[in-house]
C-alpha positions as MATLAB code, in Angstrom:
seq = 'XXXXXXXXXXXXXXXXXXXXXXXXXXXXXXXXXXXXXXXXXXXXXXXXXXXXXXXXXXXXXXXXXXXX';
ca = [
     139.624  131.451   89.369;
     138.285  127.872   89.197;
     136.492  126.336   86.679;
     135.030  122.924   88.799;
     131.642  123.181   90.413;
     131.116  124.120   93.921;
     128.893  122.298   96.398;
     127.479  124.223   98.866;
     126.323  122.591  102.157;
     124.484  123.132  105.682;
     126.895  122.245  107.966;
     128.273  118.842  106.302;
     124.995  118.049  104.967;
     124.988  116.531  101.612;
     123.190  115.662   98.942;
     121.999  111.971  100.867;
     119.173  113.914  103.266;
     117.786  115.060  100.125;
     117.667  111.373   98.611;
     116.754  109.705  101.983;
     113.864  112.173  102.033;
     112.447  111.510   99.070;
     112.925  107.951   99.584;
     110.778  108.076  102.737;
     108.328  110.192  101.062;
     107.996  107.280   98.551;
     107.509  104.772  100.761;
     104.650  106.138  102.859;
     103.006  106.741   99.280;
     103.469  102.963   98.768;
     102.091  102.360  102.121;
      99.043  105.044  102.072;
      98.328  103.287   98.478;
      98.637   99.690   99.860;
      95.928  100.500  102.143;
      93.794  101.701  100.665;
      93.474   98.948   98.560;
      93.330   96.676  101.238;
      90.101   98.820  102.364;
      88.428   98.877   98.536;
      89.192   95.085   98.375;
      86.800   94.538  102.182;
      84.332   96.832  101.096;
      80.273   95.166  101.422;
      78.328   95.144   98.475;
      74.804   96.666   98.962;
      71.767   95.263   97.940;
      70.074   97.906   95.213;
      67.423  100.038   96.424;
      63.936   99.837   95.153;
      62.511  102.075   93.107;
      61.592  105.755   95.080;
      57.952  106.185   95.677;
      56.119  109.148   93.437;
      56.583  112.497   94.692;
      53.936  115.340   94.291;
      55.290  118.425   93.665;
      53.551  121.840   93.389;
      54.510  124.437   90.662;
      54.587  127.719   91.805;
      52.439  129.778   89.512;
      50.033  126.558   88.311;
      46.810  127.408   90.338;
      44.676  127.090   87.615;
      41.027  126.316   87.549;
      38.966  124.543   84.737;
      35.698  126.897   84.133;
      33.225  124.741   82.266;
];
């Protein structure tokens, strides 16, 4: 029996797809992030809206009439 640790592999594979991978996955993070900013930072400020006009709404149940 052996005691030292055993690396398993696919095919000669190491360890280095795993790193590069993670690397790249990194990186088009960075860039994804990087534009977006670029987009926030060109965005048009809109002039504010007015206030909305008055709205009449109807209440179901509040056809009432005034008897004098």
């Amino acid at each position: 029996m052996s005691n030292e640790q055993m690396e398993l592999g696919f095919g000669g594979t190491k360890i280095v797809a795993v790193t590069n991978r993670r690397e790249r996955r990194i990186s088009r993070g960075a860039w994804w992030f990087g534009h977006m900013r670029q987009i926030v930072d060109r965005a048009m400020d809109w002039p504010a809206t007015g206030e909305p006009r008055p709205e009449q709404i109807w209440l179901p149940g509040a056809r009432r009439q005034v008897r004098v």
